[in-house]
C-alpha positions as CSV (number, residue, x, y, z in Angstrom):
1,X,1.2,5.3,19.3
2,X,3.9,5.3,16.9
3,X,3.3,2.0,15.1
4,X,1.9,2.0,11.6
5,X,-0.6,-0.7,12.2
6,X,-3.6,-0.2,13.5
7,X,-4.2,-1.5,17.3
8,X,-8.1,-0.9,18.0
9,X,-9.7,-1.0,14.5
10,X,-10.0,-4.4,12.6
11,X,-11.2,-5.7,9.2
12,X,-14.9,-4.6,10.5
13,X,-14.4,-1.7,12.7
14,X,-13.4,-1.8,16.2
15,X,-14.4,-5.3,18.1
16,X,-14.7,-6.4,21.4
17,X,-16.6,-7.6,24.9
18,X,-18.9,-4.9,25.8
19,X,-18.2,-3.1,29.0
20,X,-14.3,-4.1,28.2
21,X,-11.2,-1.7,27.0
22,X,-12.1,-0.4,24.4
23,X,-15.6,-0.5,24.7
24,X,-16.2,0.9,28.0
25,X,-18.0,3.8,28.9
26,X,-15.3,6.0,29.3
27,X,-13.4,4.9,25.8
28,X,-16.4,4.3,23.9
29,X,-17.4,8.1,24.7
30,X,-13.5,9.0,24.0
31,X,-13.8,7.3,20.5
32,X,-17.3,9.6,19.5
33,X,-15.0,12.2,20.9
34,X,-11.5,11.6,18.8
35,X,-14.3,10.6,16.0
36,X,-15.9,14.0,16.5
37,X,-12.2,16.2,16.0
38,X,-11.3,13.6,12.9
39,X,-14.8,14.8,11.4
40,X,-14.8,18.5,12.4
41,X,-11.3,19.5,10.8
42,X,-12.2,18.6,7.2
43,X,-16.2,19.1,7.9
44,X,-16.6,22.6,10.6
45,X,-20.3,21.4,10.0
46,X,-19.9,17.7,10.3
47,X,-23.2,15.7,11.2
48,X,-23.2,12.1,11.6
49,X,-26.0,9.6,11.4
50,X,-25.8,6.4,13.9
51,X,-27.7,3.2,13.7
52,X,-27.3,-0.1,16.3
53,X,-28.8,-3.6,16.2
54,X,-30.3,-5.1,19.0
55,X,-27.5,-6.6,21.8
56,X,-28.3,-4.9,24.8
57,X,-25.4,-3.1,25.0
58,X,-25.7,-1.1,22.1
59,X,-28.1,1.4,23.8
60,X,-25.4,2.4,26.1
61,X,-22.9,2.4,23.3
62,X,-24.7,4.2,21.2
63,X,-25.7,6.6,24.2
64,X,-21.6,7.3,25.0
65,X,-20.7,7.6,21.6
66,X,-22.9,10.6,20.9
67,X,-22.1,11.8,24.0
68,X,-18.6,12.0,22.6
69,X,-19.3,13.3,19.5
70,X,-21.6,16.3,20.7
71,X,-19.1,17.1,23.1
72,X,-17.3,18.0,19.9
73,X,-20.2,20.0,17.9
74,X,-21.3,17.5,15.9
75,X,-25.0,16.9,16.2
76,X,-26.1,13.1,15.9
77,X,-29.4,11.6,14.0
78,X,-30.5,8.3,15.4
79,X,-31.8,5.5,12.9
80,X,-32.3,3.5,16.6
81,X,-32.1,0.1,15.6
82,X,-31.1,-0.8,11.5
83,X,-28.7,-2.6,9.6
84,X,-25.5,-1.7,8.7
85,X,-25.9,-1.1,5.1
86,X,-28.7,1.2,6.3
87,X,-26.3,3.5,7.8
88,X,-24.2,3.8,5.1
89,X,-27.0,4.7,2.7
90,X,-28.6,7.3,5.3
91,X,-25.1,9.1,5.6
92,X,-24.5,9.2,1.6
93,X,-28.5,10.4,0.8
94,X,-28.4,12.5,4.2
95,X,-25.0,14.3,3.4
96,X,-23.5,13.5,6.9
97,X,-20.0,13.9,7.5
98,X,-20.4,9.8,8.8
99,X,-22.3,7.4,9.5
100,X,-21.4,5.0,12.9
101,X,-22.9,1.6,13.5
102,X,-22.9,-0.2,16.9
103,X,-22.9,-3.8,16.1
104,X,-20.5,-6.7,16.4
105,X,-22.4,-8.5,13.6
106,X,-22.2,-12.2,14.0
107,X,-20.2,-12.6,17.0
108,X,-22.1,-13.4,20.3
109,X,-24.2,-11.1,22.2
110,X,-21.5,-10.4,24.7
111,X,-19.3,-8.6,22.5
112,X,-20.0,-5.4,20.5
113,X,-18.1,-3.0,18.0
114,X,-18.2,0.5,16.3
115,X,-18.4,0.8,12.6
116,X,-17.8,3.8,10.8
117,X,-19.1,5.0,7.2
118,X,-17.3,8.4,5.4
119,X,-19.9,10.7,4.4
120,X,-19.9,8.3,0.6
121,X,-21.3,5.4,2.6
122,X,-18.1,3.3,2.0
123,X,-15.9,2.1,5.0
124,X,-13.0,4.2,6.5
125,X,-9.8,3.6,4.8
126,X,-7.1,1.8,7.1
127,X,-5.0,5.2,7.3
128,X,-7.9,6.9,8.2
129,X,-8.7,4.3,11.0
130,X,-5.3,5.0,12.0
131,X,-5.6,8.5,12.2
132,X,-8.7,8.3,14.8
133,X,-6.7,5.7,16.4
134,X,-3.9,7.9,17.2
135,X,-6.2,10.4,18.2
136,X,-8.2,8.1,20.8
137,X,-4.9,7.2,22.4
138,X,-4.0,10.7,23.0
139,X,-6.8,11.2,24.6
140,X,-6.7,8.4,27.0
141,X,-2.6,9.6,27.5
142,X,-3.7,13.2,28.4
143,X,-2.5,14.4,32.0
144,X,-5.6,16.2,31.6
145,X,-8.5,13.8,29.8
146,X,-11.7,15.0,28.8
147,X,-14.5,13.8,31.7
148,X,-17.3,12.1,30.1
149,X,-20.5,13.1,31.2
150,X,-22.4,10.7,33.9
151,X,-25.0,8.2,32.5
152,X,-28.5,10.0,32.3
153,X,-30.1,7.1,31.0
154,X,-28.7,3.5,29.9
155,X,-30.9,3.4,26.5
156,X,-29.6,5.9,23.7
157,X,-31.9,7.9,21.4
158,X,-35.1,6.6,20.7
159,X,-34.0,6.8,16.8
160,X,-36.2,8.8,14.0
161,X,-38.8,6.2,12.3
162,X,-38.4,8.1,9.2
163,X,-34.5,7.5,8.7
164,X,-35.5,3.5,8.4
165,X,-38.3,4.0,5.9
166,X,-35.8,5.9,4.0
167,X,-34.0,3.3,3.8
168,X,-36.5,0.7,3.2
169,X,-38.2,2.6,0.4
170,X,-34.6,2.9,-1.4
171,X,-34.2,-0.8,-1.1
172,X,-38.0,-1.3,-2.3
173,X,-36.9,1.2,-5.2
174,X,-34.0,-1.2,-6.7
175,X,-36.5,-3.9,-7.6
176,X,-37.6,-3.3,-10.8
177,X,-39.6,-7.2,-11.0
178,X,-42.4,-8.8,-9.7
179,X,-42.3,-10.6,-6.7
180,X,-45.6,-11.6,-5.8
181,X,-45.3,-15.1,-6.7
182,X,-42.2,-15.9,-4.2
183,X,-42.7,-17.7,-1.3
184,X,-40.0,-17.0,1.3
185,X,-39.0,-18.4,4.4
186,X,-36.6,-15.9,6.4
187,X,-34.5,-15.9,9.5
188,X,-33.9,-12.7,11.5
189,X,-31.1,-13.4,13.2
190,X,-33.0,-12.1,16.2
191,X,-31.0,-8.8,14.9
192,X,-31.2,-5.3,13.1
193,X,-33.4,-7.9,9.9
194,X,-36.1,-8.6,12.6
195,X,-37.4,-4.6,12.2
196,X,-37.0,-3.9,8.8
197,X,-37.2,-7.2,6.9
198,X,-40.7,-7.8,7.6
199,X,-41.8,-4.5,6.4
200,X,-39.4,-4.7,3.3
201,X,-40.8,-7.8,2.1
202,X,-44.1,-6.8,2.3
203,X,-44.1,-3.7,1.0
204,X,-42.6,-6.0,-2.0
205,X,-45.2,-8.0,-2.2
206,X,-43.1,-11.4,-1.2
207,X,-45.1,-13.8,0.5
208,X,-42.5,-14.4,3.3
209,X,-42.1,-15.5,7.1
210,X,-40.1,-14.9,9.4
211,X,-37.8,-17.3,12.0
212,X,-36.3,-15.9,15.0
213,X,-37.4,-12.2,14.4
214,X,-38.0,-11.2,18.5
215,X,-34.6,-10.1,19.6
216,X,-34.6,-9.6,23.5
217,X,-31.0,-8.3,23.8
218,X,-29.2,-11.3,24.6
219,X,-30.6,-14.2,21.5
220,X,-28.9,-12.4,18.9
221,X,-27.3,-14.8,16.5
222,X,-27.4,-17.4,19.3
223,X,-28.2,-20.8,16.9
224,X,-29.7,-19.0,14.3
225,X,-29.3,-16.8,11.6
226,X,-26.5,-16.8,9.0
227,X,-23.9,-18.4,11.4
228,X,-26.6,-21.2,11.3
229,X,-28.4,-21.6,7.9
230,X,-28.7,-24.8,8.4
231,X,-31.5,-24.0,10.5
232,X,-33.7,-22.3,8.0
233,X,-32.7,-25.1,5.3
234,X,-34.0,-27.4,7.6
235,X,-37.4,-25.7,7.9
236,X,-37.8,-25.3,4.3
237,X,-37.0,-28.8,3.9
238,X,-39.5,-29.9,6.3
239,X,-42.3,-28.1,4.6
240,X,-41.9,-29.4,1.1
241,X,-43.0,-27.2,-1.6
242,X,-44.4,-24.7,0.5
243,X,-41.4,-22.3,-0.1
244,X,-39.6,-21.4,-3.0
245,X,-36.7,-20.1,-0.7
246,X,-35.1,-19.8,2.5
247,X,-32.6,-16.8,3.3
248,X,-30.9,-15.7,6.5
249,X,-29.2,-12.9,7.9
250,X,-26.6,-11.9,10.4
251,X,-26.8,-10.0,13.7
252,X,-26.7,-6.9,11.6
253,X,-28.1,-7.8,8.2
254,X,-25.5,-7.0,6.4
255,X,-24.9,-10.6,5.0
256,X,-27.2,-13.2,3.8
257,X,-27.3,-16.6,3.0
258,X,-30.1,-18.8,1.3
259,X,-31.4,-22.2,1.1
260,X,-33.2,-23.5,-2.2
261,X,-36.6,-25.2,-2.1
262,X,-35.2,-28.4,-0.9
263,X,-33.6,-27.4,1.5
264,X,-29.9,-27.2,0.7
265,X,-27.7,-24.4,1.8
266,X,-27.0,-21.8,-0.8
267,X,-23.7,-20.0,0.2
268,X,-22.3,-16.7,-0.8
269,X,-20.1,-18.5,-3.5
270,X,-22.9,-19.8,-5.4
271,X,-24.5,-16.4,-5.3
272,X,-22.2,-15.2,-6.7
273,X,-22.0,-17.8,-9.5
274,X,-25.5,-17.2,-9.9
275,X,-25.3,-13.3,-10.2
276,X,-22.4,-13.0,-12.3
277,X,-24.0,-15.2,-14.7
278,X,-27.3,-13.3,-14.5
279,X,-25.4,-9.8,-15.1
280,X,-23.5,-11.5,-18.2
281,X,-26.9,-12.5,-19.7
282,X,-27.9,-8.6,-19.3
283,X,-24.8,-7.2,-20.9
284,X,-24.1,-5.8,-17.3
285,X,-20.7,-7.9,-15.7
286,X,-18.4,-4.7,-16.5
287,X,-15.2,-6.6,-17.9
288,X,-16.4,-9.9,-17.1
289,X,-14.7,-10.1,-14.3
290,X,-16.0,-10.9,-10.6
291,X,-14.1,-10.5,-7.2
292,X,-14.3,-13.0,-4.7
293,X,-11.6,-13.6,-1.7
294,X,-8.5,-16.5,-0.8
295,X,-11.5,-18.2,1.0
296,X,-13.6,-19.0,-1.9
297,X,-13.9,-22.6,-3.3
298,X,-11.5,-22.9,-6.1
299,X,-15.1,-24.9,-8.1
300,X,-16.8,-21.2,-7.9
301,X,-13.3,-19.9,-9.9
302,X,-13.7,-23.0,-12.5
303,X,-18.1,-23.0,-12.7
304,X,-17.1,-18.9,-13.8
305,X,-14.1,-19.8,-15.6
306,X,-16.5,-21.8,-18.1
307,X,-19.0,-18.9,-18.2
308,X,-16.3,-17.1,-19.6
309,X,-15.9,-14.9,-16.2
310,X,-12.7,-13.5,-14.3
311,X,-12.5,-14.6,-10.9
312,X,-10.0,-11.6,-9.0
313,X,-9.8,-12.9,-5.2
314,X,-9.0,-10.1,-2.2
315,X,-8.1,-10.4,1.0
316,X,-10.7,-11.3,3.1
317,X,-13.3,-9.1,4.4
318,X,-16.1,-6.8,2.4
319,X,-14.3,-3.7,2.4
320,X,-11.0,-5.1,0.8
321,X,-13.1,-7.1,-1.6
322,X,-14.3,-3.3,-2.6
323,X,-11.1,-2.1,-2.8
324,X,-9.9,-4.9,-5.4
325,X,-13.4,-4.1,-7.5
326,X,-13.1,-0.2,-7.4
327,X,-9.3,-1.4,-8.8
328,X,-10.6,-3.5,-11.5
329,X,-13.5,-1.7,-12.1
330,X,-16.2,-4.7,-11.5
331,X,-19.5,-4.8,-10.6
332,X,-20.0,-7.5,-8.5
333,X,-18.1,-8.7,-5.7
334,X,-18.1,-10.5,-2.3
335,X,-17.6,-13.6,0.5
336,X,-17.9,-16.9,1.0
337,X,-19.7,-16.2,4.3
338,X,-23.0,-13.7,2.0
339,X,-20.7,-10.4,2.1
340,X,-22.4,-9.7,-1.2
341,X,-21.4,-6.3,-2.9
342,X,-23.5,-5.3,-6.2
343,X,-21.6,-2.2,-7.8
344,X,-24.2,-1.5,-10.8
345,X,-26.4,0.6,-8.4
346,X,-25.9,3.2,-5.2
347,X,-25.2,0.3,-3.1
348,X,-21.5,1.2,-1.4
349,X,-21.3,-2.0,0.9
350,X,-22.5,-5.2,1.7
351,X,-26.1,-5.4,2.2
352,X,-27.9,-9.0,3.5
353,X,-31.5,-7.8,2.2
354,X,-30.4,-6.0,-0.8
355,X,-29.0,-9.7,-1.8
356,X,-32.1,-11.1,-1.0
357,X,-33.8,-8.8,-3.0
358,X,-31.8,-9.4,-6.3
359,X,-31.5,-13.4,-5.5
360,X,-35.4,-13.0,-5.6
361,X,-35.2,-11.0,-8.8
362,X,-33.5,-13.0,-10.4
363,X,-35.7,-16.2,-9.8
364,X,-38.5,-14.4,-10.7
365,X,-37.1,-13.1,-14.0
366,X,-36.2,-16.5,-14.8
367,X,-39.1,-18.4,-13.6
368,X,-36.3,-20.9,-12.8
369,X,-35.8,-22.3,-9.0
370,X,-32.5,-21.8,-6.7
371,X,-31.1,-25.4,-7.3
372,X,-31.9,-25.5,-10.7
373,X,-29.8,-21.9,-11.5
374,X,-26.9,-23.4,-8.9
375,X,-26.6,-26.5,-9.6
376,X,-23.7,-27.0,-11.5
377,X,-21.9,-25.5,-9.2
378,X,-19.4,-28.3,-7.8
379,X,-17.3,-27.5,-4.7
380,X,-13.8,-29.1,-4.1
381,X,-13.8,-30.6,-0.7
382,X,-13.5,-27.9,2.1
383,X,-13.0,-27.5,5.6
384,X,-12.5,-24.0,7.7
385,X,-11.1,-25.0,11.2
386,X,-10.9,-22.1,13.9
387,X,-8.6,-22.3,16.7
388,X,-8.8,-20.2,19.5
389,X,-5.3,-18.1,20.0
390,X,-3.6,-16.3,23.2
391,X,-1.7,-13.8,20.7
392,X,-1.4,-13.1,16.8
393,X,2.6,-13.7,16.1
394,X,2.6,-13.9,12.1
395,X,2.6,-17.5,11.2
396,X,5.9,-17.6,9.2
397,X,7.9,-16.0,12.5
398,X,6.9,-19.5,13.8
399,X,8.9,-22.2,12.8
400,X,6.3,-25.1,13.3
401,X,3.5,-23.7,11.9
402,X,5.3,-22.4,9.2
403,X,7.1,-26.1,8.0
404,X,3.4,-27.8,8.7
405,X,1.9,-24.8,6.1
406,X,4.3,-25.9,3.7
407,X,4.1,-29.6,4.0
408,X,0.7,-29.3,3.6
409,X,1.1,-27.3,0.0
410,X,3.6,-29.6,-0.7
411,X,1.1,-32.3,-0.7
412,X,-1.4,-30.7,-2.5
413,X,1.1,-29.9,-5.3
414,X,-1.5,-27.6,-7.0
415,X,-4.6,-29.9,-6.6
416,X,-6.2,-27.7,-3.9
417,X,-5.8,-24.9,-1.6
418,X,-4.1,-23.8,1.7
419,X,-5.2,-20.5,3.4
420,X,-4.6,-20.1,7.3
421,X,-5.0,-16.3,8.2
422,X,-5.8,-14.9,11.7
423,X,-9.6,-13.6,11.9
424,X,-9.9,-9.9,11.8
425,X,-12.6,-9.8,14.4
426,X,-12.0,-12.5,17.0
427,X,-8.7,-13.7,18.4
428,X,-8.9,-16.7,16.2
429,X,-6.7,-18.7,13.7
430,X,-8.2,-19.8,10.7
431,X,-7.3,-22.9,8.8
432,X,-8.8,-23.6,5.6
433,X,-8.1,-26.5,3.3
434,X,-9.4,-27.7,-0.3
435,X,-8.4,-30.7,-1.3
436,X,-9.4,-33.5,-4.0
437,X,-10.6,-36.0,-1.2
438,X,-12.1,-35.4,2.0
439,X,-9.5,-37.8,4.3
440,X,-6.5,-35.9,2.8
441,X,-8.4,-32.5,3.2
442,X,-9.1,-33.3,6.9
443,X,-5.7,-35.0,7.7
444,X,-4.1,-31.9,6.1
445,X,-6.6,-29.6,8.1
446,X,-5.4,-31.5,11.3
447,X,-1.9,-31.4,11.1
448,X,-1.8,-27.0,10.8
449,X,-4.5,-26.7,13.7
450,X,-2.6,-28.8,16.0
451,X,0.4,-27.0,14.8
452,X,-1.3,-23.2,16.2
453,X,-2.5,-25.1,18.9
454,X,0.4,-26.1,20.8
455,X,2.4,-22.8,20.0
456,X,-0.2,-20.2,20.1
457,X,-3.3,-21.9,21.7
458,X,-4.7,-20.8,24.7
């Protein structure tokens, strides 16, 4: 591979449909293996800690990948089933060399993906993704490839209980309030939340429960979860005043989203409007400055504008929204979609029930409810339209896509905001539009997505 950009890894790891090139069980026991040399020549003693969430196929996954890794002397601790942000705080406490997650987060239950953590608990670097890349491709090139080892067993390591209380005591260390009084209504996701949320908010005292929390393999994010919040607003609103809060998670709980006690959906821009202003009360918003991405609403940017707060936006996806706030130095970061990322602790990534846990904080601290602290907070009209692609040929290389972008700005002249990027997970365009009125937004909207279609849609 001699191109500089990276073929298998994405903005989340590497992606695809289980069973599929490259996660089959020959290259998925390859990538442990290419993983295992990357490790072992800056770490001779290199352990790494792996985690999953609860697709069927991430016992196999999981099973190949260590294979691939042992193969190269690094021994492996199981966390069996745990969210993301777990893994990353296991391989920082637990001095590993890395920390791997199998999870395709909130994509369907067909697919699956491999996430890896440095021994800091923050992401790989793209040029270190590109090493192991190189490296994996060698060794599916080699006239002589290593032989993986035939399937023993189609379920991985059983996974050590006391790696996921470490984690959940950590997470029940950071709240430093009372949370007895909250009410909570939470959806699972049918994912990695469904273990280790239950315990979490009881050991905190929140009076919570739980939605779609009995994964079976295949129900993982299937019309629930944060993909769907619409489900848990719904049942909040439908129980009037018995909850003070509904919050969901993804497949692998490293996102969450919320709904307030009426049942509106809270989304991650307005938790972050709601955060920022709570670390500016505290003396805490280093710089006053927070760090969103091109897909947040441009009424988040003027709600912190007027609460005197910087609004930085990164490209999209959590670990370049870290990047831009390890730049600036901020404290508080994140997506659209709950990507939250709180810099003022040990927390090196996005983390669905850490943001639970502060959201919850703050509301008790406050004695204030959800929609009362949010809102202000008034969006511009916005749509996000994804259109399914055969191929991702940069948009400006295409002549009508590129004059039907333009056009589009052109007509906005200022008043609102065109971002069409390609999804860094799913062969997918994406089109997203602000505008000052809903018919121009949606009329705008149409014109780019029948643009991609008819040159790049399948």
């Amino acid at each position: 591979m001699t191109s500089k950009t990276r073929q298998l890894f994405g903005t989340d790891g590497i992606r695809g449909v289980a069973g599929e090139f490259p996660l089959t069980r020959e290259s998925t026991f390859l990538i442990g293996r290419a993983l295992g040399h990357n490790l072992i020549r800056t770490h001779p003693k290199a352990s790494v800690v792996i985690g999953q969430d609860t697709r069927e196929s991430s016992a196999w996954i999981a099973n190949r990948l260590t294979l691939g890794l042992a193969s190269c002397g690094c021994p492996v601790h199981s966390a069996g089933v745990i969210a993301t942000p777990g893994v990353a705080y296991l391989a920082r406490s637990r001095k590993c060399a890395a920390g791997v997650v199998i999870s395709a987060s909130h994509n369907p239950w067909t697919d699956n993906g491999i996430k890896v953590f440095s021994g800091d608990g923050y992401k790989l670097p793209d040029v270190r993704e590109l090493a192991i890349e190189q490296e994996i491709f060698a060794l599916l090139q080699s006239p002589e490839p290593a032989t993986p080892p035939p399937d023993k067993s189609s379920s991985s390591l059983p996974g050590e209980a006391s790696l996921r209380r470490a984690y959940i005591e950590w997470l029940h260390g950071n709240v430093k309030t009372s949370l007895g009084r909250l009410k909570v209504l939470a959806d699972c996701a049918n994912g990695a939340a469904s273990v280790e949320a239950p315990e979490l908010f009881r050991a905190c005292g929140v009076q919570a429960q739980f939605l779609n929390a009995s994964p079976d393999g295949r129900n993982i994010n299937e019309n629930c979860g944060a993909l769907h919040p619409e489900v848990v607003a719904k049942a909040v609103a439908e129980k009037s005043g018995q909850f003070d809060l509904g919050v969901t998670f993804d497949g692998d709980a490293d996102r969450a989203l919320f709904s307030d006690g009426h049942g509106r959906v809270v989304n991650g821009d307005a938790i972050l409007l709601l955060a920022a202003r709570d670390l500016q009360s505290r003396g805490a918003l280093t710089g006053s400055a927070v760090v969103a991405t091109t897909m947040s609403n441009m009424g988040l940017e003027i709600a912190l504008r007027k609460a005197g707060i910087r609004m930085v936006r990164a490209n999209v996806g959590d670990k370049y929204v870290l990047e831009e706030m390890q730049k600036t130095g901020a404290v508080l970061g994140g997506e659209q979609s709950g990507h939250i990322l709180f810099r003022d602790g040990e927390a090196t990534t996005g983390d669905g029930l850490l943001t639970a846990l502060r959201v919850m904080e703050i509301l008790a601290r406050t004695g204030k409810s959800l929609a009362d602290l949010v809102g202000d907070l008034k969006f511009l009209p916005q749509t996000i339209q994804n259109i399914r692609v055969r191929e991702k040929t940069p948009f400006a290389q295409v002549p009508e896509i590129h004059l039907a972008i333009e056009a589009a700005a052109r007509e906005l002249d200022g008043n609102g905001r065109v971002v069409v990027r390609y999804s860094g997970t799913e062969a997918l365009a994406r089109v997203m539009v602000e505008a000052e009125s809903e018919e121009k937004m949606r009329i705008l909207t149409h014109s780019i997505a029948s643009a991609i279609k008819n040159a790049l849609g399948v």
